[in-house]
C-alpha positions as CSV (number, residue, x, y, z in Angstrom):
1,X,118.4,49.7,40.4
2,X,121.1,49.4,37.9
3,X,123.1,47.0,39.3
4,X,119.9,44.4,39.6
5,X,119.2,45.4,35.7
6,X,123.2,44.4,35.3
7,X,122.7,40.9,37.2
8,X,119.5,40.2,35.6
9,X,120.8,40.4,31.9
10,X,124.0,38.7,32.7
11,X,121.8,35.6,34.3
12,X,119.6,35.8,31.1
13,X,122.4,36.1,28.6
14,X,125.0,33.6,30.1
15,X,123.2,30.6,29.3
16,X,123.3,32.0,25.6
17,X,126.6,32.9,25.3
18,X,127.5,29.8,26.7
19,X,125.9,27.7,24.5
20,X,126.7,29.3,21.3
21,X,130.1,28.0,22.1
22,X,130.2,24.1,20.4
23,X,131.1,21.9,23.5
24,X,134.4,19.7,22.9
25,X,132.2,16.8,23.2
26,X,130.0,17.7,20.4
27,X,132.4,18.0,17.9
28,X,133.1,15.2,15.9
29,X,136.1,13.4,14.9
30,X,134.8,10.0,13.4
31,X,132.3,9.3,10.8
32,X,128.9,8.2,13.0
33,X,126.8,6.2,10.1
34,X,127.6,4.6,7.0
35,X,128.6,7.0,4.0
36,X,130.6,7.5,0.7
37,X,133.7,8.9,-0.1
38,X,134.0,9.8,-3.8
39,X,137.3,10.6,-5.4
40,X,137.0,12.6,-8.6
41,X,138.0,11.1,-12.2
42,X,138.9,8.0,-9.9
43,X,138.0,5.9,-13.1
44,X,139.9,7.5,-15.6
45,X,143.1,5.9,-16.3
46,X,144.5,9.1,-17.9
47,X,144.2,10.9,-15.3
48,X,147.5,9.9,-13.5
49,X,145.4,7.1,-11.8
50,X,146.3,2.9,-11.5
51,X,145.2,0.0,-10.3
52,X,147.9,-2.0,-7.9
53,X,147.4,-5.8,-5.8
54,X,148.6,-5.3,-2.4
55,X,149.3,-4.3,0.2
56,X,148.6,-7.5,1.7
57,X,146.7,-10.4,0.3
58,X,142.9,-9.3,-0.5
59,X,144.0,-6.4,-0.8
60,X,143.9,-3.6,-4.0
61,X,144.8,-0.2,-3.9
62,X,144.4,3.1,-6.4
63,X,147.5,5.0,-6.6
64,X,148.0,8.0,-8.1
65,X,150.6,11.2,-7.3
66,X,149.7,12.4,-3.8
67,X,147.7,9.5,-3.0
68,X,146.7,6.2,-2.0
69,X,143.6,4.1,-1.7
70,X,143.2,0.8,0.1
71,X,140.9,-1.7,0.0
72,X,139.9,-5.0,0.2
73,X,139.8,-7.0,-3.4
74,X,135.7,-8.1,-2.9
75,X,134.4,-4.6,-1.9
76,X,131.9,-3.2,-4.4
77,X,132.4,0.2,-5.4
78,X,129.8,2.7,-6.8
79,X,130.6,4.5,-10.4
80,X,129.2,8.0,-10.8
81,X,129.1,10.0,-13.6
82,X,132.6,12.0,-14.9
83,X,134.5,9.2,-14.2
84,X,134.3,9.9,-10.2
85,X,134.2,6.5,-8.1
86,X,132.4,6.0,-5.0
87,X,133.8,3.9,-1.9
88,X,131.2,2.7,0.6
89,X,132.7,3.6,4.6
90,X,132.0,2.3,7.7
91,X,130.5,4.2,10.5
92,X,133.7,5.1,13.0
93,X,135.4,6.3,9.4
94,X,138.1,9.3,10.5
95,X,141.2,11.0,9.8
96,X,145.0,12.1,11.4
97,X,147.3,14.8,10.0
98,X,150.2,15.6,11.2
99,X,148.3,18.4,14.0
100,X,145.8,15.8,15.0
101,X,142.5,14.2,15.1
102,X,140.6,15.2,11.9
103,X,137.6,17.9,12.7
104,X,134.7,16.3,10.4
105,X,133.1,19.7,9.6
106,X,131.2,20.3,6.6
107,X,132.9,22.7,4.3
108,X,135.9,22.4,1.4
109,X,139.2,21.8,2.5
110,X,142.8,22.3,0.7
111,X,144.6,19.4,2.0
112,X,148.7,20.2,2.4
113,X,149.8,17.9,4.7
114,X,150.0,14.2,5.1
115,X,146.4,13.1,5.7
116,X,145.3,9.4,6.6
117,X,141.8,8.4,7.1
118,X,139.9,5.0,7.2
119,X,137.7,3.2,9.2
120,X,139.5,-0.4,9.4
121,X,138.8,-1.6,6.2
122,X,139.4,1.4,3.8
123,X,142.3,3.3,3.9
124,X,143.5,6.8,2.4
125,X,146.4,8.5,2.6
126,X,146.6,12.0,0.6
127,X,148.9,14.7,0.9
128,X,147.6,17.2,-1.7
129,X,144.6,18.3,-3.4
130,X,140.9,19.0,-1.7
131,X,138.5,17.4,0.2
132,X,134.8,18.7,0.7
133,X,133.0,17.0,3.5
134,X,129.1,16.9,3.8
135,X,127.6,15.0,6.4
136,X,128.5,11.5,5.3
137,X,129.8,12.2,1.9
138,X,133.2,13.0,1.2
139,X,135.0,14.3,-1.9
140,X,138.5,14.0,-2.8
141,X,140.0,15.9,-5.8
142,X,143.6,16.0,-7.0
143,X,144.9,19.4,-7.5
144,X,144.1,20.8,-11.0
145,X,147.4,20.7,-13.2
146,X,147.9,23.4,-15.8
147,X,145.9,22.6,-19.0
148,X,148.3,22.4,-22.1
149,X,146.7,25.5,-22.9
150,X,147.8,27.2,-20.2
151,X,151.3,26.0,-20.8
152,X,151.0,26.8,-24.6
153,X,150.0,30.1,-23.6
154,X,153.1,30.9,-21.2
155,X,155.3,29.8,-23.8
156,X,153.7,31.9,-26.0
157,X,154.0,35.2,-23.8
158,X,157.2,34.6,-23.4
159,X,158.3,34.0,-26.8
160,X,156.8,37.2,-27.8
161,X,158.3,39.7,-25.4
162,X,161.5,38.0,-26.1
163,X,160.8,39.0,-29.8
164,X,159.8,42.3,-28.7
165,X,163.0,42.9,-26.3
166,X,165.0,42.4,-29.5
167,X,163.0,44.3,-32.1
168,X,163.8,47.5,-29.4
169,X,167.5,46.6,-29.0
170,X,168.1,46.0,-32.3
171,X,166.3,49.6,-33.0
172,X,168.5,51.0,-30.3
173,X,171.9,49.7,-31.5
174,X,170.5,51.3,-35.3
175,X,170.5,54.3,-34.0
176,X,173.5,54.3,-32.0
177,X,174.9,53.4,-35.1
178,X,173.8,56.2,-37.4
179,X,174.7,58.7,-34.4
180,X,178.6,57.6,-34.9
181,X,179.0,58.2,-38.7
């Protein structure tokens, strides 16, 4: 009696485990419909990012350290508020690095390596910062550098236990001093 329950629950429970498993054709590497890809503080010009002509003619491209945006000259980009700018894609939009196909997952993710994506008329190439994908919509933010606050603040630290290391050495060598007479 057992051994029926056994085969029973495994004949109930394999087509569950089986399908909780996502089949390789189900995941998805390209971009199936029309969406946006919005690059943060894209429009401000103090943030480290320029407008070039080129590469090719029709062509104009954002640069900025770590990065590169291509597209053609007529295209008509969205603005959205804090400076971020919106680029309409092309369904069939997707993604290489240097392990592969891109995996178009929703979630946040820390780019490190060499990343190009496009869909034949825009084209990105990245190799640092973050890139948040949600359904259509993608996100691409530089990596924060340290505020001058920050930096003002190190300097500050450092400064001060240098003071302190020499107010104790000094008060060292006094009485090292005194001990001698």
């Amino acid at each position: 009696m057992p051994f029926r329950v056994l085969i029973f629950l495994v004949l109930i429970l394999w087509p569950a485990l089986a399908g909780a498993q996502t089949p390789e054709s189900e995941k998805r590497f390209s971009l199936e419909q029309p969406g946006i890809l919005i690059i943060t503080a894209a429009s401000d010009t103090s943030a480290g990012f320029y407008w070039r002509d080129g590469p090719g003619e029709g062509r104009i491209s954002l640069v900025w350290d770590g990065g590169v945006l291509s597209v053609p000259d007529t295209l008509a980009m969205d603005g959205y508020p804090n400076n971020n700018l919106g680029v309409p894609l092309r369904s069939g939009f997707s993604g290489n690095g240097t392990e592969g196909p891109l995996l178009l997952e929703d979630g946040i993710y820390a780019v490190n390596e060499n990343l190009m994506m496009g869909d034949g008329i825009i084209q990105l190439m990245v190799s640092d910062g973050e890139l948040e994908i949600f359904g259509p919509r993608f996100r691409y933010s530089r990596p924060q550098p340290l505020s001058p606050n920050t930096k003002f603040k190190a300097n500050f630290l450092l400064i001060a236990g240098l003071l302190i290391l020499i107010a104790v050495l000094m008060r060292r060598a006094r009485k090292m001093l005194r001990k001698g007479k």
